[in-house]
C-alpha positions as CSV (number, residue, x, y, z in Angstrom):
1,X,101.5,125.0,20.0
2,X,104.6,123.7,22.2
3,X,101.7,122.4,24.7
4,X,99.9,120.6,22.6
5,X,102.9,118.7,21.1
6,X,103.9,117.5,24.8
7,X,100.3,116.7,25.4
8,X,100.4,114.5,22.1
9,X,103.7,113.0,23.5
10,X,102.5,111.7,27.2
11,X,99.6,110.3,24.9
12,X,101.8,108.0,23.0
13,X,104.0,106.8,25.9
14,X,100.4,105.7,27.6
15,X,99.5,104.2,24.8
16,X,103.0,102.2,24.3
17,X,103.0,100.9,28.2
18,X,99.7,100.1,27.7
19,X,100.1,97.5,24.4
20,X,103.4,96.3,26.1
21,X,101.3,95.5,28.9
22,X,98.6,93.4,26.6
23,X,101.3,92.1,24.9
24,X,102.6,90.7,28.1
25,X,99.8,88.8,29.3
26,X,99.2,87.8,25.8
27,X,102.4,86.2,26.3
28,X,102.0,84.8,29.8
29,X,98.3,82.9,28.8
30,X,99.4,81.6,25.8
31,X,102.6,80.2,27.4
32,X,100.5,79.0,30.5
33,X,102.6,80.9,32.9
34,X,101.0,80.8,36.4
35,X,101.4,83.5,39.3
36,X,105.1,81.9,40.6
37,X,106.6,80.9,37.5
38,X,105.4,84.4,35.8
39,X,105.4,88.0,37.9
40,X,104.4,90.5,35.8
41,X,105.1,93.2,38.2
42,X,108.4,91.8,37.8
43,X,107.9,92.5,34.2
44,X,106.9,96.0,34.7
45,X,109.8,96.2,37.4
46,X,107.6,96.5,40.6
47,X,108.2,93.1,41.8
48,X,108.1,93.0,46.1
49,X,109.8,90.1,48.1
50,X,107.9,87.9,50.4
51,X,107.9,89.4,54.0
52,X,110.2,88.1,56.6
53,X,107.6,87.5,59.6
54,X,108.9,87.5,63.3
55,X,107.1,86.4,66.4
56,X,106.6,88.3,69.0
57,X,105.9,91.2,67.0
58,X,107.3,94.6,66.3
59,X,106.9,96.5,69.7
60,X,105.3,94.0,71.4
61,X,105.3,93.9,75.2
62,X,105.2,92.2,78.3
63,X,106.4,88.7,76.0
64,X,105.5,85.0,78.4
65,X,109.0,83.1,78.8
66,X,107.3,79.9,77.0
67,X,106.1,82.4,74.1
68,X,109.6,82.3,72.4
69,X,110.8,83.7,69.4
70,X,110.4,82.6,65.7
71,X,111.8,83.6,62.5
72,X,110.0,82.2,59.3
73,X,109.6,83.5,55.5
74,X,106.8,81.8,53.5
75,X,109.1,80.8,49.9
76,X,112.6,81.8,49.2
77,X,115.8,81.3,52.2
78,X,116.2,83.2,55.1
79,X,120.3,83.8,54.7
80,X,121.4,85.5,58.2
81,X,119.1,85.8,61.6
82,X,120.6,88.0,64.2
83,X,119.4,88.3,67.6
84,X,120.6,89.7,70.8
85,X,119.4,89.7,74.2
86,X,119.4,92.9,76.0
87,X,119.3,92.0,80.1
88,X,120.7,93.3,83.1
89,X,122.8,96.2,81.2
90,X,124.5,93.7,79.6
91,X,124.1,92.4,75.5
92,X,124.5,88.5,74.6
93,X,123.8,86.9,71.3
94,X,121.0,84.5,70.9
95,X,121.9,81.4,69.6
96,X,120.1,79.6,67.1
97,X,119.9,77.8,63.6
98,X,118.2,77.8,59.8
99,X,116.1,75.1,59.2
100,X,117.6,72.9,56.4
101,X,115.1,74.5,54.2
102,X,115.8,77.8,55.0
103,X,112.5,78.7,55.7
104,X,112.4,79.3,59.6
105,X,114.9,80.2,62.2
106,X,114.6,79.3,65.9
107,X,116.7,79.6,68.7
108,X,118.7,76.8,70.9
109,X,116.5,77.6,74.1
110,X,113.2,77.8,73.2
111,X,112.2,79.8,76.4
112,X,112.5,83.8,76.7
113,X,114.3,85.4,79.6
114,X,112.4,87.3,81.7
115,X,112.7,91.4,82.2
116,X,114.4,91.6,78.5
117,X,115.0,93.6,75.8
118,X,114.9,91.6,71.9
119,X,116.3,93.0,68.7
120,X,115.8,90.5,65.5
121,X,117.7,91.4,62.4
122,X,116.7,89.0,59.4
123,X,117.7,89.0,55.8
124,X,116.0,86.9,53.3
125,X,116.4,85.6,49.3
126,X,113.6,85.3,46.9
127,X,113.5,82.8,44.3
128,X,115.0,85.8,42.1
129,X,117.8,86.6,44.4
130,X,116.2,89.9,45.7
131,X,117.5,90.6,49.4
132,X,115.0,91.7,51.9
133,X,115.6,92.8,55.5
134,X,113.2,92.8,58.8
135,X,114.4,94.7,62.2
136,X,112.2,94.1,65.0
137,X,112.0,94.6,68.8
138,X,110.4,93.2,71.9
139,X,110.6,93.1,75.4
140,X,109.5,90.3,77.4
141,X,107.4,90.2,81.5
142,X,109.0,91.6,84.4
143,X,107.5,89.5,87.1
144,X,106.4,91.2,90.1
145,X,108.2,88.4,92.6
146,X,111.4,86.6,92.7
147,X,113.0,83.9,94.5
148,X,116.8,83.7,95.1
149,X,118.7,81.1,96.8
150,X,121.5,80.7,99.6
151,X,123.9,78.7,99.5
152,X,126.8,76.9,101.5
153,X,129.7,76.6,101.4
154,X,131.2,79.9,100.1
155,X,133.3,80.2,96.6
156,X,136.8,79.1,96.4
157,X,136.8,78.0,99.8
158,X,138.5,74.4,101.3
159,X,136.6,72.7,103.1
160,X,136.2,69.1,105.0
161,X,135.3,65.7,103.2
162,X,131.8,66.4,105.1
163,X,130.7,69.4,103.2
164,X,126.7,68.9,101.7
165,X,126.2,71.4,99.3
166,X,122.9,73.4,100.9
167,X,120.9,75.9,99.2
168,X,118.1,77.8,101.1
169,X,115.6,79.3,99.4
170,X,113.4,82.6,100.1
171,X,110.4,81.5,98.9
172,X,108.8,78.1,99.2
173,X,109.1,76.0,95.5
174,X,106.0,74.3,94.3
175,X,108.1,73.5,91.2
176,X,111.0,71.3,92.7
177,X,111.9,69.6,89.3
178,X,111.9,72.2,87.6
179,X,114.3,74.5,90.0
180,X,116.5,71.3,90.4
181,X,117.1,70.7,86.7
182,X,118.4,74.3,87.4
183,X,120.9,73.3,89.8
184,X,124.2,71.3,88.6
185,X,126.8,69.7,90.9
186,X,129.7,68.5,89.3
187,X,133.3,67.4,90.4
188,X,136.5,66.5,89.3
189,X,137.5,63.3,89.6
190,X,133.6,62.4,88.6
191,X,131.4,61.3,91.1
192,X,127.4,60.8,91.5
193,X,126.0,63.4,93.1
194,X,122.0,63.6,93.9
195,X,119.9,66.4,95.6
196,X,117.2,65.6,98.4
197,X,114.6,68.5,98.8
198,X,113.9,69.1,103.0
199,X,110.7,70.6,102.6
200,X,109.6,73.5,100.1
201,X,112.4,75.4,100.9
202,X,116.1,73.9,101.0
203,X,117.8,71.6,98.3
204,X,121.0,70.1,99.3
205,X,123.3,67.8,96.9
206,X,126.2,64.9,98.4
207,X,127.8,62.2,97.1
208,X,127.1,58.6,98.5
209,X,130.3,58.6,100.8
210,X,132.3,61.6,101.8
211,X,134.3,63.6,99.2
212,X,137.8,62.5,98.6
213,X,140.9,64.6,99.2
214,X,141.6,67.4,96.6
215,X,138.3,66.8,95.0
216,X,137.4,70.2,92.9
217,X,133.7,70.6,93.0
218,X,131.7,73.1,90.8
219,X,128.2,74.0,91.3
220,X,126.4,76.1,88.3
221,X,122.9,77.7,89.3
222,X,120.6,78.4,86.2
223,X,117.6,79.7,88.3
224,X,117.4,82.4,86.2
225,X,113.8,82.7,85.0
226,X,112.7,79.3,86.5
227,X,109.6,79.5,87.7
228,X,109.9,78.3,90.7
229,X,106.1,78.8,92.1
230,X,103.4,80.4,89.8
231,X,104.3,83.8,89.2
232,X,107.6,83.4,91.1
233,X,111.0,83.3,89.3
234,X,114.4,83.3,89.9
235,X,117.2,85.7,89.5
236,X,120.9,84.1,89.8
237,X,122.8,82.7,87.0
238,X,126.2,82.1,88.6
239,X,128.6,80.0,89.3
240,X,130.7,79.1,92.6
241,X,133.5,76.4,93.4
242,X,135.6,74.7,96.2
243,X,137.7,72.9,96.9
244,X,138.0,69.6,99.1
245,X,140.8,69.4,101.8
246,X,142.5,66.9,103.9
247,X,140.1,64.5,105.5
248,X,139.3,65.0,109.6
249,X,136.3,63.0,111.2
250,X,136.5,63.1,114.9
251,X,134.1,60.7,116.7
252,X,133.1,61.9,120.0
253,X,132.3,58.8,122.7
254,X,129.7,60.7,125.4
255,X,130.1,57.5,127.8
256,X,134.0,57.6,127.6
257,X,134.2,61.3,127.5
258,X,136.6,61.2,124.8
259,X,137.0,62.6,121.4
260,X,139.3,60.9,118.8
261,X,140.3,63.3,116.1
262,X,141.9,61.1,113.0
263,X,143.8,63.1,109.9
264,X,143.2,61.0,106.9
265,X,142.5,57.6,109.0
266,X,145.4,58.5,111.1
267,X,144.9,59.3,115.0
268,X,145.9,62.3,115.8
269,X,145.2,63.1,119.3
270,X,142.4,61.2,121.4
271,X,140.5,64.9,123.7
272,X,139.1,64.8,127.1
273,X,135.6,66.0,126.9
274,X,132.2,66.8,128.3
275,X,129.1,66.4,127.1
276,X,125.5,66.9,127.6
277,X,123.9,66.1,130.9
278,X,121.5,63.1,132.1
279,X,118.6,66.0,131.3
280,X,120.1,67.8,128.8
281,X,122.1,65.4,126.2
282,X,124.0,65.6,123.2
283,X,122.2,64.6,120.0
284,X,124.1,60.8,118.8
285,X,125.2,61.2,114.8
286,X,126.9,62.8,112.3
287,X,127.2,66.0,112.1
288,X,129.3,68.9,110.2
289,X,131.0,72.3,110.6
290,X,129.1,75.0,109.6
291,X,130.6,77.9,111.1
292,X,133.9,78.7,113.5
293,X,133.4,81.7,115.8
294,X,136.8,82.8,118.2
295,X,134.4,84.6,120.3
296,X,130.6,84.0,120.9
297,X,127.6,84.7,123.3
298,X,125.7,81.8,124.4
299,X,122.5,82.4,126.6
300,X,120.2,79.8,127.1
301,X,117.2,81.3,126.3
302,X,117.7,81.2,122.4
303,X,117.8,77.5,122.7
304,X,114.7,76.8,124.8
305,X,116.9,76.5,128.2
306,X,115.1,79.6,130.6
307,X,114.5,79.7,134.5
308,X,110.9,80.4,135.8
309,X,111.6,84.4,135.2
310,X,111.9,83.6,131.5
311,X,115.8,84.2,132.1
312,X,118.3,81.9,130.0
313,X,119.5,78.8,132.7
314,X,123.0,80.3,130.9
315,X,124.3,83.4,129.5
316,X,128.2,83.4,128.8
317,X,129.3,86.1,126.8
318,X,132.7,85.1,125.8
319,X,132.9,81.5,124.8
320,X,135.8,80.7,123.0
321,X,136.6,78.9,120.0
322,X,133.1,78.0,119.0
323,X,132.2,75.7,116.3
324,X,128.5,75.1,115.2
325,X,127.2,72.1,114.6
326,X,123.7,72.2,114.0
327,X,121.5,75.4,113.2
328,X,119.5,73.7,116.9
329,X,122.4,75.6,118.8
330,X,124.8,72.5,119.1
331,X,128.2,73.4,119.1
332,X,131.9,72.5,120.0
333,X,132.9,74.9,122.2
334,X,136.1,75.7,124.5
335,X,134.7,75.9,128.5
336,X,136.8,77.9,131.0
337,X,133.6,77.5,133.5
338,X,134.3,74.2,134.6
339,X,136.6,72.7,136.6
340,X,139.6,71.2,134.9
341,X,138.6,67.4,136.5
342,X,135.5,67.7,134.6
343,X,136.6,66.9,131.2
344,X,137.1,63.2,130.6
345,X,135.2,62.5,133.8
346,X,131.7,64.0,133.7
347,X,128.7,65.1,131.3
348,X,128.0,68.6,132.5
349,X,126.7,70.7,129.2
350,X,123.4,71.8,127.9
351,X,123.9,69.7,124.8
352,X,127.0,71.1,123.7
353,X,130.8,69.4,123.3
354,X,133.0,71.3,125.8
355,X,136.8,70.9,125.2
356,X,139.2,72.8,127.8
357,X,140.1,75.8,127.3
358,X,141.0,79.4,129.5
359,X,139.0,82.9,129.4
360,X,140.2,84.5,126.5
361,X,140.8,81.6,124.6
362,X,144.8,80.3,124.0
363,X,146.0,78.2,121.1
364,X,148.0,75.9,123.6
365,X,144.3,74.3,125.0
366,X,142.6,71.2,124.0
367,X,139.9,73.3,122.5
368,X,142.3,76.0,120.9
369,X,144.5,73.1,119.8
370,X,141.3,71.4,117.5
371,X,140.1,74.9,116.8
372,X,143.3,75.5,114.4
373,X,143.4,72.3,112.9
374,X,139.6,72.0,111.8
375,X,137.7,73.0,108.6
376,X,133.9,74.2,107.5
377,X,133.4,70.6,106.4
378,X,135.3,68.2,108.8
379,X,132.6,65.5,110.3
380,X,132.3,65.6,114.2
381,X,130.3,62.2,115.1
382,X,129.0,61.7,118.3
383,X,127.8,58.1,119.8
384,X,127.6,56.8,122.8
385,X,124.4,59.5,124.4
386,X,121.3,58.6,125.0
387,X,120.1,61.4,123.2
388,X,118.2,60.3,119.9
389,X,120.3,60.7,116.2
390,X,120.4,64.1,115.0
391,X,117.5,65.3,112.1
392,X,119.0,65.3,108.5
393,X,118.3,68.6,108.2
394,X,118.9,70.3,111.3
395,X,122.1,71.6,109.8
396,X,124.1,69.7,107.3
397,X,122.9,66.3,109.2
398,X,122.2,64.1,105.9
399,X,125.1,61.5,106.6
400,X,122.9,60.3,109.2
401,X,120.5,59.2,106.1
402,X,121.2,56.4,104.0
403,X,122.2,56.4,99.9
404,X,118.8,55.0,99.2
405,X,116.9,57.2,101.2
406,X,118.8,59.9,100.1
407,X,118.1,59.9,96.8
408,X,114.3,59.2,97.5
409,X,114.2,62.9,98.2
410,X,115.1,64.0,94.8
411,X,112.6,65.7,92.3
412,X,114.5,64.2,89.5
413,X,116.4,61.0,90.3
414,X,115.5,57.6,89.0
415,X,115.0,57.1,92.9
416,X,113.3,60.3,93.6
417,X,109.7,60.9,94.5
């Protein structure tokens, strides 16, 4: 008896939902409700937001860069996005904005970073104020090659007025717009600065005239995930800065045999020297310090200079207080070989500047003497050989190029090609 009356029971209640359901849409026609104005699973309380859709998708892999990422609900506001980048062990927001209409989300940079880890966290609104919430992941391509770039002169260091910002690359670029729109070279006070690409392979960046004292110059490399070449991308995302010292040009005169070294337009001491010989000259131009050695070996050989046995013409292994001029092998160098009448008198070298100096080196020597007061930087000009003017790019040589040309060899500038 008890069973049948709970049978009897569940009866009813069917039989209530169902006319409160017929009454319902009686309702909803005769009021001409349509499907957005009127939910009757709202009515019946199993009303279901709008999805939040995200692209890439949930779990997706191996994500282009140019892909990017897209947050977007079909009616309704999205209220919060939140996205963070997971790269290199380390975790960075990804900044981006709302539409005015609430409806889509997308970030500031529109590309994805490459060999990367993506978690979206998205909360919507209905038109009913009902809250949703999406959580996705993705990870993006982990290219197989990369390209990374070297680059002169080193952080926080001083150098000379000369200095040309020089970065070598380890791969050759195809895209060289592209990789220097990656590349920015600032300084305080302001001053134009342009690139000019040597080849595939090297990028350097000067100003039109030398730097001026104390300038503070910053250089920011975005190359991460530039593609420099197809399939080829770069890795650094740094930033480096130095600092621009006292000024020092020296102008060597080959026919005089003299080298004038002026401090900020001031002569400070005027050098015997000697240079290259009748068959063997010094290269006429300007060129710049790239590296200071106390001590190096010099043979011949590695510089094309050999006897008929293959032998280098030369091979000192202690040559003192060298300084490099161009990455050809010209340097400023002390010389304890030579007699002490040579300097000043006669051109004896292979090519190089000799000052005087004794074995061992000694601060008290011509070549000591400019040794100590010179900087990665200062200018070294040579005139007077009858050597040709020395290649742009065989070392930082690009004084020797005009402003106009200069900027010719830019991928970007109004000038460039």
């Amino acid at each position: 008896m008890r069973q049948n009356d709970r049978g009897a029971g569940a009866g009813r209640a069917r039989r209530a939902v169902q006319a409160l359901t017929a009454a319902v849409i009686s309702i909803g026609l005769l009021a001409g409700c349509s499907a957005d104005g009127f939910r009757l699973d709202e009515m019946l309380g199993k009303g279901e937001t709008e999805p939040i859709r995200v692209s890439p998708q949930h779990g997706e892999r191996g994500v282009r860069p140019e892909e990017g990422i897209e947050v977007k609900v079909p009616s309704g506001r999205l209220e919060t996005v939140k996205v963070v980048k997971y790269q290199d062990a380390q975790e960075s927001p990804v900044p981006g904005r709302i539409s005015e209409d609430g409806l889509r989300w997308t970030p500031d940079d529109h590309r994805l970073a490459l060999a990367a880890k993506y978690e979206v966290d998205a909360v919507a609104l209905d038109g009913h104020g009902r809250r949703s919430a999406r959580h996705t992941t993705f990870t993006t391509y982990v290219p197989d090659e990369r390209f990374v770039a070297y680059v002169k002169p080193e952080n926080r260091s001083t150098v000379g007025t000369g200095m040309i910002v020089s970065l070598d690359f380890n791969r050759e670029v195809e895209n060289r717009a592209a990789v220097e729109r990656a590349v920015k070279v600032t300084a305080q006070p302001p001053t134009d600065i342009v690139g000019h690409w040597f080849g595939t392979d090297r990028l350097d960046f000067r100003p039109r005239d030398y730097w001026k004292p104390g300038t503070k110059v910053t250089v920011d490399l975005h190359l991460r995930d530039v593609e420099a070449a197809p399939g080829i991308y770069g890795l650094q995302h740094k930033t480096f800065a130095f600092t621009v010292g006292r000024s020092q040009v020296s102008l060597v005169d080959a026919a005089e045999h003299t080298m004038e070294v002026r401090r900020d337009g001031e002569l400070l001491s005027k050098v015997p020297i000697t240079a290259g010989a009748p068959k063997t000259t010094t290269y006429n131009g300007k060129m710049v310090i790239t590296e200071m050695l106390e001590v190096t070996r010099m043979n011949g050989a590695t510089v094309g200079f050999t006897d008929s046995d293959g032998k280098g013409e030369y091979d000192i292994k202690d040559v003192p207080h060298a300084i490099r001029l161009t990455t050809s092998g010209t340097f400023l160098h002390g010389n304890y070989w030579a007699s002490s009448s040579t300097f000043g008198r006669d051109n004896v070298s292979h090519g190089c500047v000799g000052l005087r100096d004794i074995k061992g080196g000694s601060a008290e020597t011509p070549a000591g003497w400019f040794f100590d007061r010179s900087l990665i930087g200062d200018v070294v000009e040579v005139t007077g050989s009858k050597d040709k003017t020395v290649a742009p790019d065989n070392g930082l040589g690009g004084w020797n190029m005009s402003w106009q040309n200069w900027k010719k060899g830019s991928a970007i500038s109004p000038s460039g090609v």
